[in-house]
C-alpha positions as CSV (number, residue, x, y, z in Angstrom):
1,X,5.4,-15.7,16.9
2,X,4.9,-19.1,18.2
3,X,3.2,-22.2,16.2
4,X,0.2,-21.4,18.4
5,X,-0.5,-18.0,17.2
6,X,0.8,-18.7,14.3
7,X,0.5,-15.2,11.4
8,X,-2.5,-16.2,9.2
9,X,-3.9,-14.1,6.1
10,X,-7.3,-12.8,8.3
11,X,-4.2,-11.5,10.7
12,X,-2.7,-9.4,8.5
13,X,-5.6,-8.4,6.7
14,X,-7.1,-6.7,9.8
15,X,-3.6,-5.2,10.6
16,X,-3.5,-3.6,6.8
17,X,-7.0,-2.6,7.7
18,X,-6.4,-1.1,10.9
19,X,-3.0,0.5,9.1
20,X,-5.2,1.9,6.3
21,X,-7.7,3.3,9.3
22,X,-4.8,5.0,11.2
23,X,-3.4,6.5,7.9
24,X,-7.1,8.3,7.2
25,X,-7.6,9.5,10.4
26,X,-4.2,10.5,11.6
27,X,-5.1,9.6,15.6
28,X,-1.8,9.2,17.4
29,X,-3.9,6.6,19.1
30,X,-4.2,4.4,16.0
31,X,-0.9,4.5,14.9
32,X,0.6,4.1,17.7
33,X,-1.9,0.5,18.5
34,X,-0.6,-0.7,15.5
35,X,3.5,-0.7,16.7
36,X,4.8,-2.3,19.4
37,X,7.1,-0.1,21.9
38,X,10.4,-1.3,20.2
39,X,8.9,-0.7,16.6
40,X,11.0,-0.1,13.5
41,X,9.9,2.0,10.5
42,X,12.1,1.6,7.4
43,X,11.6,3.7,3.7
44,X,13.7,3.3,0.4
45,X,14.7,4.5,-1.1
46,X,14.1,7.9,1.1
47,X,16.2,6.3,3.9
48,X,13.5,7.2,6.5
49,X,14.2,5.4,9.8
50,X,11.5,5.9,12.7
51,X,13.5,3.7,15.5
52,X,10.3,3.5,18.6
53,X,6.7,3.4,18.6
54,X,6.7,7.0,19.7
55,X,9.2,8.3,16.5
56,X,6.5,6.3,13.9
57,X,3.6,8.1,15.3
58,X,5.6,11.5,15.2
59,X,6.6,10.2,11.3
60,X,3.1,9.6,10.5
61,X,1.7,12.6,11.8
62,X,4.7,14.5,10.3
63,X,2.9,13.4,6.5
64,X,-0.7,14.6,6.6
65,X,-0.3,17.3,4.3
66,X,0.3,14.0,1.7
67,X,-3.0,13.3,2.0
68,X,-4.3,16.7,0.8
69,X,-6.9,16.4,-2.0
70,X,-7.4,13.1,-1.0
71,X,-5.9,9.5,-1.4
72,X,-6.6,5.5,-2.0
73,X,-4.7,2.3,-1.2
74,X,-5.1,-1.0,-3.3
75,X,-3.1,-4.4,-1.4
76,X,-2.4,-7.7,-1.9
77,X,-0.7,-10.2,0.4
78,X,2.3,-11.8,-1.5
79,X,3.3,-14.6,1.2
80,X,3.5,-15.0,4.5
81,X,6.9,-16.7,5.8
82,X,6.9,-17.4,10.1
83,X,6.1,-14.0,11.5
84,X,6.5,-12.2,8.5
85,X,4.4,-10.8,5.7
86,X,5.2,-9.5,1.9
87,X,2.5,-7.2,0.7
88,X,1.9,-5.3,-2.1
89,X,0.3,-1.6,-2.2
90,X,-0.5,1.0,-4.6
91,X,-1.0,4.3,-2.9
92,X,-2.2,6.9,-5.2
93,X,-2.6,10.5,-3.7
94,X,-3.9,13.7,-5.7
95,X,-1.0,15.6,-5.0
96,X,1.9,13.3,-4.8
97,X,1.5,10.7,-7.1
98,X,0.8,7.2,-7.2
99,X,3.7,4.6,-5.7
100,X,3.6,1.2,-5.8
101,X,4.8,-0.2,-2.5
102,X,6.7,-3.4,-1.6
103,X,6.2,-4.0,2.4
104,X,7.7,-6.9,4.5
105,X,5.9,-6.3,8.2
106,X,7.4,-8.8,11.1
107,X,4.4,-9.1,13.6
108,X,4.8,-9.4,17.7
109,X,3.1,-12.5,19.3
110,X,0.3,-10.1,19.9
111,X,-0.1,-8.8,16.2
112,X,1.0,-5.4,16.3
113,X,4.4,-4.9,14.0
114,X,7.9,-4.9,15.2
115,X,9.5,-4.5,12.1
116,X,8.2,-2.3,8.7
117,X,10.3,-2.2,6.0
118,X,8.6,-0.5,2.7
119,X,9.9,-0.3,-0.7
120,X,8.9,2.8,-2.7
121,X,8.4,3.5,-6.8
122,X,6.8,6.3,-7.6
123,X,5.0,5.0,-11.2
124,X,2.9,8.2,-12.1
125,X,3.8,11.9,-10.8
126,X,1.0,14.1,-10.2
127,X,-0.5,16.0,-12.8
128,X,-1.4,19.1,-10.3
129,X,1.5,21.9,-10.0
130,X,3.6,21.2,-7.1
């Protein structure tokens, strides 16, 4: 990203928003606008590695059934550094859990992400039977 278009909070705040969008409706058109074509995806501590815009949107679809029984998402932006954010999440879904979530996203000079990396801790299990 270059000092013109340089990452600002409103920037990353409409990506988690459009992120948070793609996740609830699950359109392959969504995810995919968030990514750019040389995307990487990145999970610990499951060691999930989606290498390409097209492997993310297969990984995302790939997890609906998480969102069975419904879900939320709480954030906060922890710093922004260059081209690179920190956020924190809490995802809490009915029949997983809730995680807390560390992300670092590098952003593309047009704002779409070129590099995810998330952190996961699951803090509280479900209480359904899995």
């Amino acid at each position: 990203m270059s000092a013109t278009t340089r990452l600002s909070e409103r920037r990353v705040a409409e990506w988690v928003e459009r992120y948070v969008h793609a996740w609830r409706t699950a359109d392959p058109d969504d995810i995919a606008a968030l990514f750019s074509p040389d995307a990487e995806y990145h999970e610990w501590p499951y060691e999930t590695s989606l290498i390409g815009r097209d492997a993310v949107v297969d990984g995302w679809l790939s997890r609906q059934p998480w969102q069975e029984g419904g879900w939320s998402f709480d954030w906060s932006l922890l710093m922004i550094t260059g081209d690179t954010a920190a956020i924190k999440g809490t995802g809490r879904y009915t029949e997983l859990g809730t995680f807390d979530n560390l992300w670092t996203v590098t952003f593309t000079e047009d704002g779409r992400c070129r590099m995810f990396r998330m952190w996961n801790n699951e803090t509280e299990p479900s209480h359904r039977i899995r």
